[in-house]
N, C-alpha and C positions, 0 to 999 in steps of 0.2 A: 215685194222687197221689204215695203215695212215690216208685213210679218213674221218674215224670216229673223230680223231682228231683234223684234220682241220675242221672239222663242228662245234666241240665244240667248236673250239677258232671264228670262227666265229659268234657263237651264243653270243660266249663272249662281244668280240668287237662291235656288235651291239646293245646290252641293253646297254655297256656304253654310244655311241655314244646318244643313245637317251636319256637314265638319267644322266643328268650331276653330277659328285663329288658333289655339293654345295648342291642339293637335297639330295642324300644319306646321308651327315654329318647332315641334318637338320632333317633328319627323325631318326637319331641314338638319337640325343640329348632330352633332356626331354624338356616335352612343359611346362616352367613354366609362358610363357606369351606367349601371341597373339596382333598380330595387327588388328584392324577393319579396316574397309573402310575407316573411315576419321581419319586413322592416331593416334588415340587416343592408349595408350598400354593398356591390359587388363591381370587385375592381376588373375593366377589360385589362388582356394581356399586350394592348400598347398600351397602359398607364408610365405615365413616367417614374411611378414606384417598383412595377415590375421589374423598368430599366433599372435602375441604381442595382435593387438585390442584386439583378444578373449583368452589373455593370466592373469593372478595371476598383471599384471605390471598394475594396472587401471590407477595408476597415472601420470606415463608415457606416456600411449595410450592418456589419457585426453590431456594431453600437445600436444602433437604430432596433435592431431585434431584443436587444441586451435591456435598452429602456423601453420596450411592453410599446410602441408608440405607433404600430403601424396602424392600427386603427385610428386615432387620433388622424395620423395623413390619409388614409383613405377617407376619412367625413371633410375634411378638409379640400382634395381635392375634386371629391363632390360637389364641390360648391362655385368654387372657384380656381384658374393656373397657379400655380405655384413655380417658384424659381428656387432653386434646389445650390446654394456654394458648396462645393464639397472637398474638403481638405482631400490630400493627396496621399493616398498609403505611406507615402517616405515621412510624412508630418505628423502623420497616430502614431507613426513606430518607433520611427528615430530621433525625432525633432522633439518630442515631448516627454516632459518632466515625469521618470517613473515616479514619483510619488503622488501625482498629479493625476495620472493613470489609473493607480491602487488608487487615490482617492472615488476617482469616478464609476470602479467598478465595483466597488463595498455594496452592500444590499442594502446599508443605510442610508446610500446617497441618491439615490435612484430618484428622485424630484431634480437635486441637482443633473446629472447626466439628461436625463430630460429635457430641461434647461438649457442647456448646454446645443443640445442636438436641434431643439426648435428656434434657437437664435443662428442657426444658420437657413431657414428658410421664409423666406419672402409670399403672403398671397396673393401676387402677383404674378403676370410675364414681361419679365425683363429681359428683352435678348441683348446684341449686341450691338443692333440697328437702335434701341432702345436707350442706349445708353448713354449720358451726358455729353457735351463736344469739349472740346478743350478749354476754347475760352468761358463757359458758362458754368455756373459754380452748381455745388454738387448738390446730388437730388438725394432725396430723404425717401426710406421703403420702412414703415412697420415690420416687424416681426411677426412670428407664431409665439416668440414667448411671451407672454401676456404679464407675465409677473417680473420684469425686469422694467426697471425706472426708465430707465434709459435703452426704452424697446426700437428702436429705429437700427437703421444700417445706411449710412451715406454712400453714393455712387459716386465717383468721381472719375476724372483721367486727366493722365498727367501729360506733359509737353510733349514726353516723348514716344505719346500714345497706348501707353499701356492704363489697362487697367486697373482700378484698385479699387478695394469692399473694406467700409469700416476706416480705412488710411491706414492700412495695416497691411493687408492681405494682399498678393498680386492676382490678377486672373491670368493663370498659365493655362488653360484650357479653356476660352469661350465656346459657348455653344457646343460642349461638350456632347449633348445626349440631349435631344431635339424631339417632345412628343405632343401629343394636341393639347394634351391635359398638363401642360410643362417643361421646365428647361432644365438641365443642372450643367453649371459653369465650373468649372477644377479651379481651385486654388489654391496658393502655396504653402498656406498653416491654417491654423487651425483660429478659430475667434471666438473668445472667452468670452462671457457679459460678468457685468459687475458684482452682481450677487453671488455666482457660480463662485469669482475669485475669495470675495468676501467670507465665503460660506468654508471656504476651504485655507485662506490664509486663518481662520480661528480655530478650525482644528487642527493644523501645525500647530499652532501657539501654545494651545493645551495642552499638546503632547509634549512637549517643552519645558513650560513649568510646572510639570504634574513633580505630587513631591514624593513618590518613589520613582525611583529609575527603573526603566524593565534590566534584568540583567538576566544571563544565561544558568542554565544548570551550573550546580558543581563539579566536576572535573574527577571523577575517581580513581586512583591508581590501579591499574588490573594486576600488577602484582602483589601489593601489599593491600587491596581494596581499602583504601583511605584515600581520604579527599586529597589532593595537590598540590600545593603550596605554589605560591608564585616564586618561581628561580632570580634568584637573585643576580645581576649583573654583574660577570664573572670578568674578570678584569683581561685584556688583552695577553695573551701567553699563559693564560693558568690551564693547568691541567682538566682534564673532561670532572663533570662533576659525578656521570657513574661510571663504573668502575666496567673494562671491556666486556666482563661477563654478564653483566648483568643488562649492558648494551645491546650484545648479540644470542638473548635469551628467548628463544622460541616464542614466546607467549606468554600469555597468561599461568598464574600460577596454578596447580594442581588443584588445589582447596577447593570446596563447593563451593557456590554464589553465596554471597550472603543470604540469610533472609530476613524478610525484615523485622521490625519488634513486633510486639503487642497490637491488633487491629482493632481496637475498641476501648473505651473508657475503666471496660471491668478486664482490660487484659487477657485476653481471649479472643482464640481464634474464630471463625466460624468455617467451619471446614465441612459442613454440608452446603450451604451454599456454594461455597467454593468446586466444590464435587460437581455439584448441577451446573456450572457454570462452564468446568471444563468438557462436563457431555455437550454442553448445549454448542460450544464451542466445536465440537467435532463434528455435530448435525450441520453445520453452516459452512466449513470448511469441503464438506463433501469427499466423499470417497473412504469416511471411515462409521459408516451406517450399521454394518453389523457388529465390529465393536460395541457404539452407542446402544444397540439395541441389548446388547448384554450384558452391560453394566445396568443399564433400566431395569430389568428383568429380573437380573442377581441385586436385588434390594440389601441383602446380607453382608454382601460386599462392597456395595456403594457406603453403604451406613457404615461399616470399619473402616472406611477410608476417609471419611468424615471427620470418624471420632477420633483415627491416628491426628487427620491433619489440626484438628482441634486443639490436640493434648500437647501440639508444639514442635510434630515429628512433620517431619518433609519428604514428599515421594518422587519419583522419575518413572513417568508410566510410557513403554514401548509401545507401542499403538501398533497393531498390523493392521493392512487395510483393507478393503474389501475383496480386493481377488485375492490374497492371501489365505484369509478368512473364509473364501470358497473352494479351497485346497484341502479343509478338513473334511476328512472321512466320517463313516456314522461310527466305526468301532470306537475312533476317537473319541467319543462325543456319549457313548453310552453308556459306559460307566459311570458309576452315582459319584457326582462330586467332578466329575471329571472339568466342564468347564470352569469354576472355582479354581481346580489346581494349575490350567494352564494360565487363568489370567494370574491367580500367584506368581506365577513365573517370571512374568514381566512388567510385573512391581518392583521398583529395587528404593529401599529406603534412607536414599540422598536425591540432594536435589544439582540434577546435572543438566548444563547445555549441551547444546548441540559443539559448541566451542569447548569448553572445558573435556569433555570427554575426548575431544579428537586429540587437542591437547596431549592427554595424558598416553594415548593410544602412539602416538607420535614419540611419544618421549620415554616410552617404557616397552613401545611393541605391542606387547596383550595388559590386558585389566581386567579382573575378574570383579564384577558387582555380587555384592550379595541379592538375594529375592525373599521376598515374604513366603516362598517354598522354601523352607529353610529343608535340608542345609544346602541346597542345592545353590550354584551361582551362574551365573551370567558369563561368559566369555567375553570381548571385545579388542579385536586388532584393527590397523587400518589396512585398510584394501582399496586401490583406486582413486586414493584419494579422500575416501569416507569413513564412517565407521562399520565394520563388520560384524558380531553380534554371532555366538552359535562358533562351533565346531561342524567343519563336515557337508553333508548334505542340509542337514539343518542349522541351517545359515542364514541368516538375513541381514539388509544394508538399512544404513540410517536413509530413509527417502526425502521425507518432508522434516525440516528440522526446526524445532520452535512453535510446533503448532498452539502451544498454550503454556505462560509462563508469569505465572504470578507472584512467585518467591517463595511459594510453598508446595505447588505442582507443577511439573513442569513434565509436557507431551511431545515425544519423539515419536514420527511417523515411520515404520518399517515397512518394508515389501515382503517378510516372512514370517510365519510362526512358529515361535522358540519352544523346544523339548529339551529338558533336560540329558546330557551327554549320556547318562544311564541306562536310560530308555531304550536309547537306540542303538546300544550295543550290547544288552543283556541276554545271553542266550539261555536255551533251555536246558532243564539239568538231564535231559538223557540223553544230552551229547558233549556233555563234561567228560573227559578223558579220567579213566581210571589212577589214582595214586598207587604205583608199586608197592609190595609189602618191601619192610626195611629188613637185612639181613643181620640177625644176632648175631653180636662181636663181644668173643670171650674173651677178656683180657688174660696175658699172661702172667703166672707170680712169679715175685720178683726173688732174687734171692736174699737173704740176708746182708746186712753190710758187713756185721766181721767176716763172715764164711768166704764174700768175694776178697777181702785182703789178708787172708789167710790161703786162698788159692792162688793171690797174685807173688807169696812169697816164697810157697812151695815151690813155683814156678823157677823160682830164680835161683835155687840150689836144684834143681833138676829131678825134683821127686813128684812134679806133676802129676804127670801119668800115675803113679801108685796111689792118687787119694781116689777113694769113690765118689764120694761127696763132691770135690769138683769134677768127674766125669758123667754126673749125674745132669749137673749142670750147667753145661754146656748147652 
């Protein structure tokens, strides 16, 4: 019998000798995080962080991601429970100060927001069994934020048992979301710390007596392009200050856009830049690649259009786009010069919107631009709603309107490529219809004037007939 018991205790003593205490307590406790190889903590998916992201709190989790901090909570509750107060969606959204808002999501304030988001959690478990009794005065929890003077959060409850965080906040959802590594309780607003408010009543204040005021653009008339005057208060009965026509005026006036002055110091434009800008502009915009590639290409014609927009001249480039642009033929395309004179075509030198031109299309029916294919011009009516462009088959609609508008070029997107009217109805000369010969017409002579009142008088004594000379003439 003894022996049996010294074996046992030997058997004892040697599983502890080889599993240390520090193992056994690590194997009793729950695994709510693991370490990797390199150190990093790895959150299980009942953390109580898991729960919030995938929890009813969106606007909360948003913040929380917004200020960079989940890592901060995951080291955090690595270590130890955490109790999580989390305002109430209707509190981020409705309850709170937009400006208060914009302040906390600017990319400047991002220590504040921080701030803000770790002064609502406690590293502690506090549940609701936890929590102070009526009669006994209120319990004191530290914060996560470390840099507020006044880093605490008092527990209390009131007579009529309800709870309250901070003497502010009610708890309308205790024990909200209940995990081993944590609790988070709902509550009804949102709880500010002192520096947060501090940090942000002084940049209201700034923005306040700052000594210019922000004020909006100027106001330009689209009819007479001139700035606006502020209207003066028109006295009770006075008549309209414009005149009904000019009330119920379609639009904008006819005129080109302005453009603007002088771009530089020596007064001059740079209009190769500007060229490169507007390719590069169509490379990004997508779907007008073969264009781009042929204005690159045609060096000749990048550099004159440079040198027009330089010299103070303004263009309207028709752009067709790529499927357009895969609708030309080789016959098209082989002639020396030929791509040159089509994009000619669809240059026209003013500078027109996409507005302005419907405008005018609207208000006149067709409009003829000139082209840098002189003498050739451009057609334009409205169709559908749009601008039309072309006669006939060769026809194309404005697509993409405003792809590029600087005050000195400006890029209209079409769905066709423009031939001039000539082209396409030019026929060949051996099937020109022959011009009839014209038939020689002899005129007849006339007679004399005495002779005719010399036969008109014979007439009237009745010796007509016996003259030759008037029988001659007859």
């Amino acid at each position: 019998m003894d022996s049996q018991i010294y074996g046992a205790l030997g058997i004892f003593f040697f599983i502890f000798y080889l599993i240390p205490p520090a193992a056994i307590n690590a194997a009793e406790l729950p695994q709510q995080y693991t370490k990797s190889s390199s150190g990093s903590t790895q959150i299980n998916s009942n953390s109580v962080l898991v729960a919030l992201l995938d929890s009813h709190y969106t606007e909360l989790s948003e913040l929380v991601e917004k200020a960079l901090l989940l890592q901060t909570l995951e080291e955090a509750v690595s270590r130890h429970n955490i109790t999580i107060f989390a305002p109430s969606n209707e509190a981020l959204e409705r309850h709170l100060d937009p400006e208060f808002k914009r302040f906390l999501l600017e990319p400047g304030n991002l220590k504040s927001l921080q701030n803000l988001l770790l002064f609502h959690i406690i590293p502690s478990r506090v549940g609701s069994k936890e929590w102070p009794e009526e009669n006994l005065a209120s319990v004191t929890y530290e914060t996560l934020c470390v840099e507020e003077a006044e880093n605490h959060l008092p527990l209390t409850r009131e007579e009529s048992g309800e709870k309250i965080v901070a003497g502010l906040a009610k708890v309308i959802r205790p024990d909200d979301v209940i995990r081993p590594d944590g609790l988070i309780h709902g509550i009804e607003r949102l709880l500010v710390p002192r520096l947060v408010q501090e940090e942000f009543n002084r940049r209201r204040s700034l923005s306040s007596i700052s000594a210019v005021l922000p004020e909006g653009a100027p106001v330009v008339d689209p009819r007479a392009h001139r700035l606006k005057k502020p209207a003066t208060p028109a006295p009770a009965g006075a008549p309209p200050a414009l005149p009904v026509y000019d009330a119920m005026a379609p639009g904008p006036s006819l005129a080109p856009a302005p453009a603007p002055g002088p771009g530089g110091p020596r007064h001059h434009f740079d209009g190769e830049n500007q060229v490169k800008d507007f390719i590069q502009t169509l490379l990004h915009y997508g779907g007008y690649n073969e264009l781009a590639d042929i204005l690159v290409n045609l060096t000749s014609l990048a550099t004159e259009m440079g040198k027009l927009v330089s010299e103070g001249y303004v263009l309207t480039v028709l752009a067709p786009n790529d499927e357009a642009m895969a609708k030309l033929t080789t016959d098209q395309l082989s002639d020396p010069g030929a791509p040159e004179q089509i994009m000619y075509y669809h240059l026209i030198p003013e500078y027109q919107t996409e507005e302005s031109m419907y405008n005018s299309v609207r208000r006149f029916g067709k409009v003829q631009y000139d082209t840098l294919r002189l003498p050739h011009k451009v057609v334009a009516e409205e169709a559908d709603g749009s601008v039309k462009f072309g006669q006939g088959e060769e026809s194309a609609y404005l697509f993409d309107p405003d792809i590029y508008t600087d005050g000195r070029i400006s890029v209209q997107g079409i769905d066709g490529v423009l031939f001039p009217l000539e082209q396409s109805t030019e026929k060949p000369a051996s099937k020109v219809a022959p011009v009839p010969p014209t038939k020689k017409v002899v005129s007849e002579q006339r007679r004399g004037k005495l002779l005719e009142v010399a036969c008109r008088i014979a007439g009237a004594f009745g010796q007509y007939s016996q003259s030759t000379s008037c029988n001659m003439n007859l």
